[in-house]
N, C-alpha and C positions, 0 to 999 in steps of 0.2 A: 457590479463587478469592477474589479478594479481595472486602471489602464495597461499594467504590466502581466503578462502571463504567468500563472504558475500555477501549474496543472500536476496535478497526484494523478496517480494510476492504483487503484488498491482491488482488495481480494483474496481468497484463499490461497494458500501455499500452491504451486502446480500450476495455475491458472495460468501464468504470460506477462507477470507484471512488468518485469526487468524486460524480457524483450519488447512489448507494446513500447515502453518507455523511450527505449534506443530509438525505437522504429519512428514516434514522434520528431525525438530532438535531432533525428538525422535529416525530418523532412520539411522541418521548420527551422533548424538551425539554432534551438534554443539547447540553453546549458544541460545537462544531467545529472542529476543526484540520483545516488544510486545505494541501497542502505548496507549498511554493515552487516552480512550475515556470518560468512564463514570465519570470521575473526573472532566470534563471539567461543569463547573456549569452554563454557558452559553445555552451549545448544545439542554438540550430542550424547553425551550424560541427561540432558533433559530427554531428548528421546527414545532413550533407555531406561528411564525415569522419571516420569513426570513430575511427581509430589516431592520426589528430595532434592530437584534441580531447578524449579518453576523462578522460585525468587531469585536466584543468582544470576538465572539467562536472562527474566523482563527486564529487573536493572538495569545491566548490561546494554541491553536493547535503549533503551529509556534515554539512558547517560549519553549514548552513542549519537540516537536520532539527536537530540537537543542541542550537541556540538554541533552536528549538520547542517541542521534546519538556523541554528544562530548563524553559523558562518554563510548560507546561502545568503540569509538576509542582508549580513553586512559588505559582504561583497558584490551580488547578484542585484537583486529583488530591488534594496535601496537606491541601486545606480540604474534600475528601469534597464535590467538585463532581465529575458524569458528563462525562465525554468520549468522544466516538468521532470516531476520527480517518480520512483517505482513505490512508494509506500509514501500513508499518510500517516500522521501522529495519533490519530484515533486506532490504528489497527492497535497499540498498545493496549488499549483498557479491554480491547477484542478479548489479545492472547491471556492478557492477565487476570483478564476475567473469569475466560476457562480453568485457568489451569493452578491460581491460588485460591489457599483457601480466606475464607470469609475474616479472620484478621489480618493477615498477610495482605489481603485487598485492602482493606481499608487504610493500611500505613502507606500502599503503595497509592493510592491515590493521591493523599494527601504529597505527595512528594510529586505526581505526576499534575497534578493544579498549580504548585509553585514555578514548577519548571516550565508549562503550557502558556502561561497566562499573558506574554506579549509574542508567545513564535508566530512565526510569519504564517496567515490562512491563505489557502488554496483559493481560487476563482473558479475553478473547473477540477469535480473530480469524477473521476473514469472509474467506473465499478465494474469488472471483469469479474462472472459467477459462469459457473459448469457444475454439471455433475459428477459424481464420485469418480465414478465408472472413470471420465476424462481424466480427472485431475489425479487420478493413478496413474491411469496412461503416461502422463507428459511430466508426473515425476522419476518413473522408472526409465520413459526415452531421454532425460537429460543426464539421468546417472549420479546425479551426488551422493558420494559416499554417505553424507553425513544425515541425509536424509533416508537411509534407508531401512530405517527399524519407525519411520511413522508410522502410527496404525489408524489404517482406515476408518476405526468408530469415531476417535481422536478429530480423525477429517472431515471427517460427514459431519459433526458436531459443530466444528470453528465455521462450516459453511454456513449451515444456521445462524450461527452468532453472527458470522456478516451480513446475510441480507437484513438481519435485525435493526443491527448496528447502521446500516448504511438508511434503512428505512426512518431511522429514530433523526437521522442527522438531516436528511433532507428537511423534516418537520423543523427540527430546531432550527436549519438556517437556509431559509427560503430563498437567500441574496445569493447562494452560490449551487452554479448548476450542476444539477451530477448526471451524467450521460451513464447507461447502462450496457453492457454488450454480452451476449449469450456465447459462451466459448462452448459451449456444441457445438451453435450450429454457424461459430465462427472460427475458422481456423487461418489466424492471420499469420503464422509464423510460416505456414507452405502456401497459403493463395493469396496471392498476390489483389487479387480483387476484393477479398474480406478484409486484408489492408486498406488500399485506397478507399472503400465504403469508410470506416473506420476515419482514417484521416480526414475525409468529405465532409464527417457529423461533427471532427472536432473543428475544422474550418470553419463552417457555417455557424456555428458557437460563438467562435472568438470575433465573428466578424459583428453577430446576432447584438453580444454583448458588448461592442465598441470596444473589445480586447484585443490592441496592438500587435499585432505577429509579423 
């Protein structure tokens, strides 16, 4: 691991990324990155439509994170400042995977390899999985308009693809730890105890891995 913290949080839609996130850098005091959603003027035409809007939101998405994740590096990350971020750059090939089709991926890759190829890698990533049932829940109690024509086969699908996705990356890179957490039967945004557990396993980590906090 490396000696500077920067920790992702990733996971299906609904899950708690964005608040898990806050909830770290408020208690460690490290930066926030926090990813572009609602600015994306695409995204809900894509949810009204998957197939004629797919390529124009992941772009979007793509163009978006890589100003980010550059600017965290140059400013953050190089100057041995902690980050933890709500999204990792791999959830890209997630969405895009699902949701273009088989040419359209393959252009998008090749553009998502050029852009990938020096951004700054995570030491700690935080996988937050639930079941459907949940992650409807905690889409409809937060109320975003713009999410509200997702469809649950849609959901239940991208969940799949994550725990795929997140199984395949632990194999490829053994050097960075990924902590898992069950948001059933964790509900950190009302118990305060399913927080501090939480923060406790990402403490013991950072300390495990002689990662400065």
């Amino acid at each position: 691991m490396g000696a500077t913290p920067f920790i992702t949080v990733e996971g299906p839609i609904g899950v708690g990324k964005t608040s898990l996130a806050k909830a770290i850098s408020d208690h460690f005091q490290f930066a926030l990155l926090k990813e572009i959603v609602d600015e994306n003027p695409f995204l809900g035409k894509f949810y009204e439509n998957i197939e004629e809007w797919s390529f124009q939101t992941e772009m979007f998405f793509l163009c978006n994170r890589y100003k980010q994740l550059t600017d965290i590096h140059n400013h953050f990350i190089k100057n041995n400042k902690p980050v933890v971020a709500d999204y990792h750059i791999l959830k890209n090939l997630i969405f895009a995977g699902r949701s273009l089709n088989a040419e359209e991926y393959k252009k998008y890759l090749s553009i998502y390899d050029i852009l990938t190829v020096d951004m700054p890698k995570p030491n700690v990533v935080i996988y937050l999985h639930a079941s459907l049932e949940t992650l409807l829940n905690r889409i409809k109690r937060r109320g975003r308009e713009i999410e509200k024509n997702i469809s649950p086969l849609y959901l239940e699908q991208l969940s799949i693809d994550y725990d795929k996705a997140i199984s395949e990356f632990e194999v490829q890179h053994p050097e960075v730890t990924v902590l898992r957490f069950n948001g059933d039967d964790l509900d950190f945004v009302k118990n305060q105890a399913d927080l501090q557990f939480m923060i406790d396993t990402l403490s013991k980590t950072l300390i495990k891995g002689s990662i400065q906090s």
